[in-house]
Every structure is written in C-alpha cells, then in structure tokens.
N, C-alpha and C positions, 0 to 999 in steps of 0.2 A: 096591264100593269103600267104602272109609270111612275116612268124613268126619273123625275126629278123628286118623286118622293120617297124611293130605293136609294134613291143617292143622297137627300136629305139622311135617311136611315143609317146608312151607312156611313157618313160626316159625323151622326151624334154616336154613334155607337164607336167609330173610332175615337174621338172626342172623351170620351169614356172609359176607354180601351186607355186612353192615355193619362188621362186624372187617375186610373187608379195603379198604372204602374209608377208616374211619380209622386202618388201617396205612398204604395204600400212597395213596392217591388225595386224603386231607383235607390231609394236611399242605406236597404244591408245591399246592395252590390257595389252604392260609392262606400260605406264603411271596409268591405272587404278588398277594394280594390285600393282602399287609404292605406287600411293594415297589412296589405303588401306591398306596398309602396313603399311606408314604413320599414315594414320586414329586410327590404331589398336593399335600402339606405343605408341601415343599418348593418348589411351582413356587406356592403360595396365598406363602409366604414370602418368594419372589424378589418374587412380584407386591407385596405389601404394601413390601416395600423397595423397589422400584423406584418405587410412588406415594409413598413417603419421598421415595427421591431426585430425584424430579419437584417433589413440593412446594419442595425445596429448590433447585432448578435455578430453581425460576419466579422464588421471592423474589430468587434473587442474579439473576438478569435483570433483574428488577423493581430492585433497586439499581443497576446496571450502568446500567440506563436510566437512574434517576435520576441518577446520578453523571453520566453523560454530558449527561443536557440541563444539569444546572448546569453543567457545564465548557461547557460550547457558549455558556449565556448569563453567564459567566465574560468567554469571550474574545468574545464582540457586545460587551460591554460595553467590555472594552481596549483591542476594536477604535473603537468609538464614541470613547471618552476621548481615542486617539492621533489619531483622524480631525480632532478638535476644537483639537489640540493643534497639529497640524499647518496648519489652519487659519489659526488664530493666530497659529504663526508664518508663513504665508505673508503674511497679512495686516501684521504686522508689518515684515516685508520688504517689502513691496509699500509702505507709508508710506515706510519709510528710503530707500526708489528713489525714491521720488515727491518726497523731501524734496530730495535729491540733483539729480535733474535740475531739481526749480526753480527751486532757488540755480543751477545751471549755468544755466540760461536763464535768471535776473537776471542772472546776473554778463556774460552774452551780450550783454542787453539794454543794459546798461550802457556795457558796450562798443562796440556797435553807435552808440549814444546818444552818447559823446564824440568815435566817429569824425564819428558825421554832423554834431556841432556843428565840427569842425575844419575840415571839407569847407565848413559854410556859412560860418564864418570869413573863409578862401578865399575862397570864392565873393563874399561879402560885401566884403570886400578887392579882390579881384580888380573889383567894379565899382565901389566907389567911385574906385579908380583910373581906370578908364574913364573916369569919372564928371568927374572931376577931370583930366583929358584935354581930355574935352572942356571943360571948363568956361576951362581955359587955354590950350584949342588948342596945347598941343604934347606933345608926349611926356613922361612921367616914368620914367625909370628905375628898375626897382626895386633892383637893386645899389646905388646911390647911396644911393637913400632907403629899403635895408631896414631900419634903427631905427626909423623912422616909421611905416611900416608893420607891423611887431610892434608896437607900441605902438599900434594903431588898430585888431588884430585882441583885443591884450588886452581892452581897453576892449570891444568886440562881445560 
C-alpha cells in the first residue's frame, strides 16, 4: 500500500467532503443560525422595550397613585370643611330655635302671670266681699255694687 497515495486519497475526498458541505450543507445552517440570531434580537428587543414600557407603566402608576391620594385628601378635606359648615349651621339653627321657644315661653309666662293675678283679683274680691258680709251681716249684691267692686279689684 502507499502511503502517499492513501493520503493523496484521502486530501481529495476530504477536499470534497468539503465543497459539498459549503455547497449544499453550510449555507440552511448559516440561514437558520441568521434566523436565530434574528429571532434572539428581536425577542432581546421586545424584552428591552417591554422593561421601557414597564418603567413607564410604573411611573404613570406611581402618578395615578399620587394623583389619587391628593384627590382623596382633596375631598377629606371638603368633606371636613362642609362637616364644619354644617355644624355651624345646625348650631346656628339650634340658637334661632332656642331663642324662639324662649320668647314663647316668656310670652307663656307672662300670660300665665296676668291670668293668675286676675284669678287672685277674683279671689281677692270674692273674699273681701265675704269679708264684708260678714262684717255687716247681710248680704251684698254684686250686680248692685259691680262699680265698687271693679274699682276695689283695680286698686289690688
């Protein structure tokens, strides 16, 4: 056997062995190894955009929230104001009632106050006549001597 014509042999056949994988065999493995490259770019891409659009969803959250607890201690606040306001006026109203029914109950009082002085009048009246009854043992008519009598309850 010899050796330099097995090795020639073997130089053309690898020789061979390699025109026909970068004919037929290198070029879909650089295709598929482009279009995952590709693939890979693209989804490194999506990924760096999507932590974009994260960062930016967080912030407008991060506002949203703020915006909301201002508006929350917006309206505690208008709530508080109107609670106060309301107060106020019930307080308000609650005087103007108070004031009301005290004048009605003076003016009650009052009332009550000249009936009972008319009753004791009366009353006052009614025994000095007694009084005077007996004092002359007989009878006085009050018909007779109603002038006297209005004039004795004035004077009381």
């Amino acid at each position: 056997m010899n050796f330099n014509l097995t090795l020639i042999a073997q130089g053309l056949v690898f020789f061979a062995f390699i025109l026909v994988t970068v004919k037929f065999v290198w070029p879909p493995l650089l295709r598929v190894i482009e279009t995952r490259q590709k693939t890979i770019a693209d989804g490194l891409a999506a990924g760096e955009q999507g932590r974009k659009s994260l960062e930016t969803s967080s912030r407008q959250a991060e506002q949203t929230i703020h915006d909301a607890r201002n508006r929350a201690a917006d309206i505690l606040s208008q709530a508080e104001k109107r609670s106060a306001q309301m107060i106020d006026e019930a307080r308000s109203a609650a005087k103007e009632e108070a004031g009301r029914e005290k004048a009605a109950a003076k003016a009650e009082i009052d009332q009550e106050r000249t009936r009972a002085r008319e009753q004791l009048r009366d009353s006052v009246a009614s025994l000095a006549i007694a009084g005077a009854e007996k004092i002359l043992r007989r009878e006085v008519d009050a018909k007779a001597h109603a002038q006297l009598l209005d004039d004795i309850k004035r004077q009381l």
